[in-house]
N, C-alpha and C positions, 0 to 999 in steps of 0.2 A: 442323309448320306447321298451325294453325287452317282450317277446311275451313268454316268459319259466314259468314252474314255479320250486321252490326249492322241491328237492326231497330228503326226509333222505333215509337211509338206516341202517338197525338193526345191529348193532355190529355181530349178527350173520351171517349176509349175507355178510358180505365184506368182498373181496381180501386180503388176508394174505400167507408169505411163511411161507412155515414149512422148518424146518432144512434138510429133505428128500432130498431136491432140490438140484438138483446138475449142474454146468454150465461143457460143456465141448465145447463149441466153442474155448477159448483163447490159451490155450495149445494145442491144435489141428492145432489152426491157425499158430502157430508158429512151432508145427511141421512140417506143412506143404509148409510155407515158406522157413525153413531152408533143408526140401528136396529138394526145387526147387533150391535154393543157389547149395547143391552140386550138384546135376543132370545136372547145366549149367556146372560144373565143370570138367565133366566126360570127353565130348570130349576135352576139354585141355588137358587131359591125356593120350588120345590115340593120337593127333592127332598136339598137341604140339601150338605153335602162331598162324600158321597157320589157326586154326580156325578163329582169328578174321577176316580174310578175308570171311568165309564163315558166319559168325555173321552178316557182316558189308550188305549183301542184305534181313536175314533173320531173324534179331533181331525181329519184331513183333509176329515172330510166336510163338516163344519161350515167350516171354511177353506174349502172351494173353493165357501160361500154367500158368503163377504164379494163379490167383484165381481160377484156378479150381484145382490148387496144395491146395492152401488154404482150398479150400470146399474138398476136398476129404482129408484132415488131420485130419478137422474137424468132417467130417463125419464116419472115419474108426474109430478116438478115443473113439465117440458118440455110434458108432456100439460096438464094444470091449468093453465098458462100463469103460471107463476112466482109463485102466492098459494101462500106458504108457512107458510098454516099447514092449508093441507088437502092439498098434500102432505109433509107431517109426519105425520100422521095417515093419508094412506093409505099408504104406508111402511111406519109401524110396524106396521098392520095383514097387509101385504102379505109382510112380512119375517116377523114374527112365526108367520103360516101358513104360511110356508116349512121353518121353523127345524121347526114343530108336525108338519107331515107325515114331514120327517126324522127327528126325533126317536122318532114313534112308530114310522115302518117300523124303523129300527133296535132296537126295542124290541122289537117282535114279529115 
């Protein structure tokens, strides 16, 4: 037996969007995935095949950048207020010194 009881609620009172709303998680998300894409890309380019050998003991560290690559795309697009092409740009910039501090502490 149900122990609630039905509760209305006034056409005035209820949850509605307004057109105002704006989402910027998904295109932030994917800006920021697709920085970490090139950011692994980087040492390939300096450092040539040879990196998969340096990948092949420190693949997780580099993994556990992707969702904070994600949240930080999301969040700089959210911050900059959804003009996508600056944050694209700070992203890649932002991702990029991410991946560059990792890299080197591992390095040395």
């Amino acid at each position: 037996m149900r122990n609630s009881q039905n509760i209305t609620i006034p056409r005035s009172q209820s949850i509605t969007t307004t057109a105002d709303e704006t989402t910027w998680s998904l295109p932030g998300a994917i800006v920021g995935f697709v920085a970490w894409l090139l950011a692994l890309a980087i040492p390939f380019m300096f450092y040539g095949s040879n990196t998969l050998f340096f990948f092949l003991y420190t693949w997780p560290f580099f993994l556990a950048l992707m969702p904070v690559s994600v949240v930080v795309g999301i969040a700089l697009h959210s911050l900059l207020d959804g003009r996508l092409r600056y944050s694209c740009v700070a992203t890649l910039l932002t991702v990029a010194a991410m991946f560059g501090v990792l890299f080197l502490w591992l390095l040395g």
